[in-house]
C-alpha positions as CSV (number, residue, x, y, z in Angstrom):
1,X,41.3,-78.5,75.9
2,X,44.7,-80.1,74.8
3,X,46.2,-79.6,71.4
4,X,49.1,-81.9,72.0
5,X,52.5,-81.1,70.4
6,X,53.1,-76.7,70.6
7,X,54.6,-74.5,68.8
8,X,56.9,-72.4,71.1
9,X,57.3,-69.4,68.8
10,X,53.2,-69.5,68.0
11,X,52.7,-69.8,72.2
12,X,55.3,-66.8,72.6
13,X,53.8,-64.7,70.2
14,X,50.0,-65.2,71.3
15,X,52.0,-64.1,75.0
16,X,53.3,-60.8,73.1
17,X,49.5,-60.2,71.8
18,X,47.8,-60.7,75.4
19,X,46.1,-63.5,73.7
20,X,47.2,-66.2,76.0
21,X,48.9,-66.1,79.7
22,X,50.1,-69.7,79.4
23,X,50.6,-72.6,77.2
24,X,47.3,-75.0,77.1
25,X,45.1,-72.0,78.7
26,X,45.7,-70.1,75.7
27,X,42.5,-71.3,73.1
28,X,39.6,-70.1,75.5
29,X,41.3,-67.2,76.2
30,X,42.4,-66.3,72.4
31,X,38.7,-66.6,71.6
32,X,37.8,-64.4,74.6
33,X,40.6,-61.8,74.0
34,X,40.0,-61.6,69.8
35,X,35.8,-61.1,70.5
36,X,36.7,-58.4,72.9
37,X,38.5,-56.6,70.3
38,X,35.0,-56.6,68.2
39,X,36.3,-58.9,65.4
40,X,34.0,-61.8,64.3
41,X,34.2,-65.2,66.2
42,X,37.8,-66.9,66.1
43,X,37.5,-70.3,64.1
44,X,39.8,-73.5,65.0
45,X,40.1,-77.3,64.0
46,X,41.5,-79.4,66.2
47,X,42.8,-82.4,64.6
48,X,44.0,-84.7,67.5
49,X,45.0,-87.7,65.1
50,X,47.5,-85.4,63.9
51,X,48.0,-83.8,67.0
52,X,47.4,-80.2,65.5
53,X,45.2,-77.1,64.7
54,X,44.6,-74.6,62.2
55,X,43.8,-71.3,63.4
56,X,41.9,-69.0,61.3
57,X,41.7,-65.3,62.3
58,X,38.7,-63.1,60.7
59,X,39.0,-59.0,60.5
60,X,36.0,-57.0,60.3
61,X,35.8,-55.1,57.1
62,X,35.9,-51.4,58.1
63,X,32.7,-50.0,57.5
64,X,32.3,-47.3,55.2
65,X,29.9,-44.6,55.6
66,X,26.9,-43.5,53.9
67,X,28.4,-40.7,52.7
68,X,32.0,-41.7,51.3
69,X,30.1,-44.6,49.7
70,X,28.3,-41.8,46.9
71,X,31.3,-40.0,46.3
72,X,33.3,-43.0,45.5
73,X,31.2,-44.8,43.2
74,X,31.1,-41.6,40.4
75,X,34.9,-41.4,40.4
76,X,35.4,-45.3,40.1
77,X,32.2,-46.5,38.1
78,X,33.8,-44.3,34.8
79,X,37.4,-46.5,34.9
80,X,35.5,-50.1,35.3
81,X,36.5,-52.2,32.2
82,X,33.6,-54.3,30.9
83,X,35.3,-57.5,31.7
84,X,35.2,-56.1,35.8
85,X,31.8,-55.1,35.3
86,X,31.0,-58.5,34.4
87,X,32.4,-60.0,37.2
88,X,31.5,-57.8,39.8
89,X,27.5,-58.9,37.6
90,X,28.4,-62.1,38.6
91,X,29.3,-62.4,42.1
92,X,26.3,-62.5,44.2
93,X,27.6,-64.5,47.2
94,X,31.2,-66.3,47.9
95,X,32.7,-67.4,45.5
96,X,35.4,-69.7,44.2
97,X,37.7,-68.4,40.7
98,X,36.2,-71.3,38.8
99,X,32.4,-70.4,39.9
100,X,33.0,-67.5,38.8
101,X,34.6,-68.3,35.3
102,X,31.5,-70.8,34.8
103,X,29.3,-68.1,35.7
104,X,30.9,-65.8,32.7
105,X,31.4,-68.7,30.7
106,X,35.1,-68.6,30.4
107,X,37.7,-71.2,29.8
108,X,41.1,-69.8,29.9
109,X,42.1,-69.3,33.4
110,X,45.2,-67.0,32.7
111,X,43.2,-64.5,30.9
112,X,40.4,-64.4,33.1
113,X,42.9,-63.8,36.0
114,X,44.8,-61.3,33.9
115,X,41.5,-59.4,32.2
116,X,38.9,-59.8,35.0
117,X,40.1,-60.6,38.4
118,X,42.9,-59.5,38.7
119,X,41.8,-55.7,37.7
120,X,38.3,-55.9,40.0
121,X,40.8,-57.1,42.8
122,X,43.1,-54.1,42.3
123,X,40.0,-51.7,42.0
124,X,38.6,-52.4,45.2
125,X,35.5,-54.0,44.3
126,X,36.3,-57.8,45.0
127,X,38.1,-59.0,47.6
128,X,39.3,-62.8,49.1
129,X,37.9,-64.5,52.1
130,X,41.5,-65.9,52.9
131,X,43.8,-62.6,51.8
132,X,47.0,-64.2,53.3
133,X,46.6,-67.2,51.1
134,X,45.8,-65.9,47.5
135,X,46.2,-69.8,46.4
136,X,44.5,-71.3,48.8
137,X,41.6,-74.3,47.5
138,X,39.4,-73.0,50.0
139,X,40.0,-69.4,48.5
140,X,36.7,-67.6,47.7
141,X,35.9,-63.8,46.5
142,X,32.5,-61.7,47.3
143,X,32.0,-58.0,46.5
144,X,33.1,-55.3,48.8
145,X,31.1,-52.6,49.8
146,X,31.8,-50.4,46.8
147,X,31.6,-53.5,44.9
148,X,28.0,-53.8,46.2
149,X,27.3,-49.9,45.3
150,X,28.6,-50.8,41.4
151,X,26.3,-53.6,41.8
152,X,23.3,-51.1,42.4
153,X,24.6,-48.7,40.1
154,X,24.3,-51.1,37.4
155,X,21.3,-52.2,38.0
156,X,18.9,-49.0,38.2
């Protein structure tokens, strides 16, 4: 597989990581490397026109166990503003910001960043696909796992 024109600091740094031996070996054995670690399956577009690629590297979420998951929820559930419970109502898969303001019915994008995102973000129970790039067009948010038990909490 050629990717045309390389970046020599990208190439070194995949070296550094194990993640490649050489330069134009280095996708097949990125993807074999990052599996092997246990993270979900590396994701790339080639775009030969343009002669480039964007790489997009997924962490598994650390699992948390049955038993931290109950002890959490008490000590959080108390110090959830309504506006966060509302959103963390809301969000039943992926999501993008203005899904998610439709969803509420909200209009003002500055105070439903500042009132409802922004403070479910901070406590844990919503989280972005695409952390690294918080402005991002293809950014989307989805519960995390305490998230989920607020969810449940809310609904019994």
């Amino acid at each position: 597989m050629s990717l045309g024109v390389f970046n020599p600091r990208i190439v070194s740094a995949f070296r550094r990581l194990a993640l490649c031996e050489q330069a134009g070996t280095g996708m097949w054995m990125m993807k074999n490397q990052w599996n092997n670690l246990g993270h979900p399956m590396l994701e790339y577009d080639n775009d030969r026109a343009r002669k480039a690629f964007e790489l997009q590297l997924r962490f598994k979420a650390q699992q948390s166990s049955e038993k931290v998951a109950p002890q959490v929820a008490p000590q959080v559930t108390p110090q959830v503003t309504p506006q966060v419970a509302r959103v963390v109502s809301v969000i039943d898969t992926e999501m993008t910001r203005m899904e998610i303001m439709v969803a509420l019915e909200l209009k003002d994008r500055m105070h439903f960043a500042g009132e409802y995102l922004q403070p479910a973000l901070d406590a844990g129970l919503v989280e972005m696909t695409i952390p690294d790039k918080p402005r991002s067009s293809k950014q989307r948010y989805r519960l995390t796992e305490l998230g989920r038990t607020l969810t449940k909490k809310q609904r019994v």
